[in-house]
C-alpha positions as CSV (number, residue, x, y, z in Angstrom):
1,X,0.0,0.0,0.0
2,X,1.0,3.5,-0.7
3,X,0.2,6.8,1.0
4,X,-1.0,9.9,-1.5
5,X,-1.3,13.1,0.4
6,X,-3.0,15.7,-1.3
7,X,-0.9,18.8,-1.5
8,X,-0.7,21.0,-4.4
9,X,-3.3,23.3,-3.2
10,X,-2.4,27.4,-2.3
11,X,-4.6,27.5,1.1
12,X,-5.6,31.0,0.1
13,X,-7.4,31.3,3.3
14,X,-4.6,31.7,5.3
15,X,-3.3,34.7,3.6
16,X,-0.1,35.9,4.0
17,X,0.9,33.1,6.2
18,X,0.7,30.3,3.2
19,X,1.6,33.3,0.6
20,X,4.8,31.4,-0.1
21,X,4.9,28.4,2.7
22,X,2.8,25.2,2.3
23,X,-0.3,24.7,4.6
24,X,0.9,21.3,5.6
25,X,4.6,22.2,6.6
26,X,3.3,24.7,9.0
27,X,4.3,24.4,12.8
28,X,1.7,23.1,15.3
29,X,3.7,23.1,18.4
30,X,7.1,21.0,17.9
31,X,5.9,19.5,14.8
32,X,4.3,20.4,11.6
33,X,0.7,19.1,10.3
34,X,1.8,16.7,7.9
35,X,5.1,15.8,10.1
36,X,2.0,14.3,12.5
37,X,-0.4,12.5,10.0
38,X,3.0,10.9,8.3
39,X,4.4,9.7,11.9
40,X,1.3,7.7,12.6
41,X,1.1,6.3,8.9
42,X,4.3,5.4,8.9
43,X,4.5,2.7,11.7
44,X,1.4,0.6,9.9
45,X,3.3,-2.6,8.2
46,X,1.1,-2.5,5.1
47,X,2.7,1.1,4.0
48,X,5.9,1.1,1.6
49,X,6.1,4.5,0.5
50,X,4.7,7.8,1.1
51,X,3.9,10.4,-1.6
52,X,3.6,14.2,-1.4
53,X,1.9,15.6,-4.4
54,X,2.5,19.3,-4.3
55,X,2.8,22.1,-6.6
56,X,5.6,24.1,-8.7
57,X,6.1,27.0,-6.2
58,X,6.2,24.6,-3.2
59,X,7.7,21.8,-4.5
60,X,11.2,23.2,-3.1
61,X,10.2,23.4,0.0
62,X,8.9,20.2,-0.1
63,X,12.2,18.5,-1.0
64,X,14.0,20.1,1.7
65,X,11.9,18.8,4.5
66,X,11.9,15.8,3.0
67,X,15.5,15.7,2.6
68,X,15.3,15.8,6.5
69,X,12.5,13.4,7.0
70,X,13.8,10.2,5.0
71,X,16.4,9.3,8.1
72,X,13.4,9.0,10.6
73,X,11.0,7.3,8.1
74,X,10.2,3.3,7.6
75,X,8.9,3.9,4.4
76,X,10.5,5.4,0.9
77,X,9.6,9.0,0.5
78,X,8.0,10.6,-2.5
79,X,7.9,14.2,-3.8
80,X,5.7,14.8,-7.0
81,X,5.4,18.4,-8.6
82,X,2.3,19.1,-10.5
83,X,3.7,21.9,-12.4
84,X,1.2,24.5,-11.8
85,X,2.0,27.8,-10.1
86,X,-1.1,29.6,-9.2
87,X,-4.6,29.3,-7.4
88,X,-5.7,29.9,-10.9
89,X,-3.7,27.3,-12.7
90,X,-3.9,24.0,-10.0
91,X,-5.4,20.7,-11.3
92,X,-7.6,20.0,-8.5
93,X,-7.0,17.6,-5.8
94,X,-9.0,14.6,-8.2
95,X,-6.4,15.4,-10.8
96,X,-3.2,15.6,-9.0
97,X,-3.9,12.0,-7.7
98,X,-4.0,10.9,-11.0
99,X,-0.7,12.7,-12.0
100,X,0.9,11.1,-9.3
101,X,-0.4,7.3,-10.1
102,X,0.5,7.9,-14.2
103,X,4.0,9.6,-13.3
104,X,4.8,6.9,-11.0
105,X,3.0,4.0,-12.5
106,X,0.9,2.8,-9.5
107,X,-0.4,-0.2,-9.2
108,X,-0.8,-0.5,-5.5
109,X,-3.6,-0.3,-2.8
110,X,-4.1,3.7,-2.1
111,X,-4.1,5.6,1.3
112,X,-5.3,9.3,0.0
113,X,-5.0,12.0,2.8
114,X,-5.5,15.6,2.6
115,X,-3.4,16.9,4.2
116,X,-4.6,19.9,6.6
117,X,-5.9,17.8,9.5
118,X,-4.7,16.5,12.6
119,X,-6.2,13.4,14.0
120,X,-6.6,11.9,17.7
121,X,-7.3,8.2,16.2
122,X,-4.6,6.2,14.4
123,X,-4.9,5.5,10.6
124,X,-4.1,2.2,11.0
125,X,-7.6,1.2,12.4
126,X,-8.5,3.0,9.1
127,X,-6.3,0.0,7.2
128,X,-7.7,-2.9,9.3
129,X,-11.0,-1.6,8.8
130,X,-10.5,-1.9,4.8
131,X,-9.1,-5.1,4.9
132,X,-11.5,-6.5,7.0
133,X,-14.8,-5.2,4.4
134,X,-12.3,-6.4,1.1
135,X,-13.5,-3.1,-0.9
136,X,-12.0,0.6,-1.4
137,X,-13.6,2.9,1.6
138,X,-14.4,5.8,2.9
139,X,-14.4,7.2,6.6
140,X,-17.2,9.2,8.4
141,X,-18.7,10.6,11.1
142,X,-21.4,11.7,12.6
143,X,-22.5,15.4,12.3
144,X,-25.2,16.6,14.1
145,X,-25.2,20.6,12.4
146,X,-27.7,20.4,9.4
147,X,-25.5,23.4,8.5
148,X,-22.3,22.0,8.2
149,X,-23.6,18.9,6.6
150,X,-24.3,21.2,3.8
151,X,-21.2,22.3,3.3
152,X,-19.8,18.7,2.8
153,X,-20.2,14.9,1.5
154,X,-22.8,12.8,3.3
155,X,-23.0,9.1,2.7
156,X,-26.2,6.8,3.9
157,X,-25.2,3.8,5.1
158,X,-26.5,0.3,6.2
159,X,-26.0,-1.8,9.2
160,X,-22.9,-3.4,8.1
161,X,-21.5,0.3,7.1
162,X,-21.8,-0.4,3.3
163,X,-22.6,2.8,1.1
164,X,-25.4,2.9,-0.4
165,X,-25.1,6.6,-1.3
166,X,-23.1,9.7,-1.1
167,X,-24.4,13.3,-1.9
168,X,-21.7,16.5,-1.8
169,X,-22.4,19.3,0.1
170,X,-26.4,18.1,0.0
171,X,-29.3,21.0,0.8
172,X,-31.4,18.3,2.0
173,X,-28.9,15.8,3.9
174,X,-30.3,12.2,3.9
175,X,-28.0,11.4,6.7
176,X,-25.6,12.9,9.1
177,X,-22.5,10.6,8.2
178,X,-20.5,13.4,7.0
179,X,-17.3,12.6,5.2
180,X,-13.4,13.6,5.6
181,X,-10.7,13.9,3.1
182,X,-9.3,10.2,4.1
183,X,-9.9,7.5,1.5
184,X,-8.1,3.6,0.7
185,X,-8.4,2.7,-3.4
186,X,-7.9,-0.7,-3.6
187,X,-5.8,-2.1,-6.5
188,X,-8.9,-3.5,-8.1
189,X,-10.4,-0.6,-8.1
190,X,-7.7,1.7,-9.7
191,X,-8.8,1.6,-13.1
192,X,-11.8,2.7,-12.0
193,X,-10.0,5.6,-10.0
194,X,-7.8,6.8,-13.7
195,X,-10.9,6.8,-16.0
196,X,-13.0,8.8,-13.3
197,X,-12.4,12.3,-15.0
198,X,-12.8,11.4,-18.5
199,X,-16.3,9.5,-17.6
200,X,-17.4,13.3,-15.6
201,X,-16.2,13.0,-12.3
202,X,-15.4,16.5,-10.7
203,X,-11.7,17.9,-10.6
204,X,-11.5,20.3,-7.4
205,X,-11.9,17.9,-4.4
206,X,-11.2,14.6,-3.4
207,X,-14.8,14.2,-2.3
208,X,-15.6,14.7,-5.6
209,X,-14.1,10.8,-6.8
210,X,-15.3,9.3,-3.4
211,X,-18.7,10.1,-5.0
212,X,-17.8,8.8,-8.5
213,X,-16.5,5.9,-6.7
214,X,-19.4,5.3,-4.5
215,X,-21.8,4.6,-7.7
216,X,-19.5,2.5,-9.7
217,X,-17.8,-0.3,-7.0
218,X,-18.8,-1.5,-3.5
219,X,-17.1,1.2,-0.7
220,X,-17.8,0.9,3.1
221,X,-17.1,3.6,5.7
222,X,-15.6,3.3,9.3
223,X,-16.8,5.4,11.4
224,X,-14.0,7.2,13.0
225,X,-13.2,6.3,16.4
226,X,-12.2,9.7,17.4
227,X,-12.2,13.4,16.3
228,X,-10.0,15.3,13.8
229,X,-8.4,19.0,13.2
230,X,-9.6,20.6,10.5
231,X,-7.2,23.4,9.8
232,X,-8.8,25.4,7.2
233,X,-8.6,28.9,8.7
234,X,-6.1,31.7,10.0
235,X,-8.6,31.2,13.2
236,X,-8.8,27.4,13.3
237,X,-4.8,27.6,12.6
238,X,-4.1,29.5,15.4
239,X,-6.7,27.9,17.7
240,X,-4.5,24.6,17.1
241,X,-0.9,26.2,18.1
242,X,-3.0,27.1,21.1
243,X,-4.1,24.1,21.5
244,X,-0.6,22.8,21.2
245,X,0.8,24.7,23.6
246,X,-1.4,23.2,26.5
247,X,-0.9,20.2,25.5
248,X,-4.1,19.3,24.2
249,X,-3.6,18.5,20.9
């Protein structure tokens, strides 16, 4: 299995702060946010190399940390540079995956991460989860704001946690299973995952192929066994360094 994080993006949100510095490679306490999600997913077994897609003006700064990193790692480390430069010009998270799997010729069970989160469950449980169903899945949890389920995927589900249907960013939401940016692609299911654009699934996020996905193979979803980070803000950035401080994160 290989790990894809999702990185090309500009995080135009944060302003100055990610003017010309990655989202994921900023400090969160002692550590950065993607220095935390790759130290948990590099102690699972099944993982035999990691890969950063980024862009053209970070790519740089990407190869110096990982220049760095590669001593303290288990598992081979990856940088891919999508070529684009601007906000304007990105490919969309869908289609820097599938830069990443043509440039590198993958042919492997897929671990995609975005990667702006910091997690208080391990992403192994993730991985025994999809071995135990056999399929490509999702994860999910429960949201109880209407609001914010509107502002993201939900999936229905059945009592063995098999989808049965996803919506993004849904006015009416037929459930509250909302889902994050974490998703395993089995092999089988790669071809599925290259033709996805071509046959009309959307470009900009990676919910966007968990949806194609959902309505052309069999995915379940694990409900995650504890909360998540999102750092998608100046405010929810800072809150976490606060966080950090007291130890609490």
């Amino acid at each position: 299995m290989k790990t894809i994080v999702i990185a090309a993006g500009y995080a135009t949100r944060l302003g100055e702060l990610t003017k010309n510095f990655p989202k994921p490679l900023l400090k969160i306490g002692d550590s950065t946010i993607l220095d935390r999600m790759l130290d948990d997913i590099d102690r699972i077994p099944d993982i035999d190399e990691h890969i950063i897609i980024t862009n053209h003006r970070f790519a740089h700064i990407f190869e110096e940390w990982a220049d760095a990193k590669r001593p303290s790692l288990n598992a081979k480390l990856t940088i891919v540079d999508d070529g684009t430069e601007t906000n304007d010009t990105r490919l969309g998270a869908v289609c820097d995956l599938l830069f990443a799997m043509d440039k590198l010729s993958i042919n492997d069970d897929l671990l995609v991460v975005a990667a702006d989160n910091i997690l208080y469950f391990s992403f192994q449980e993730f991985v025994d989860f999809a071995k135990q169903k056999g399929t490509s899945c999702i994860m999910c949890h429960e949201q109880p704001s209407i609001e914010k389920l509107q502002r993201t995927g939900v999936v229905e589900l059945d009592e063995n946690n098999r989808v049965l249907g996803m919506e993004e960013k849904p006015e009416h939401p037929k459930s509250h299973w909302a889902v994050p940016p974490f998703y395993i692609y089995r092999k089988e299911d790669l071809d599925l995952v290259r033709h996805s654009v071509a046959n009309g699934c959307g470009k900009d996020a990676p919910g966007n192929l968990a949806h194609y996905m959902v309505e052309h193979t069999t995915m379940h979803a694990w409900p995650m066994s504890a909360g998540r980070f999102d750092i998608g803000s100046l405010d929810t950035y800072y809150e976490a360094c606060e966080l950090a401080k007291s130890g609490k994160l």
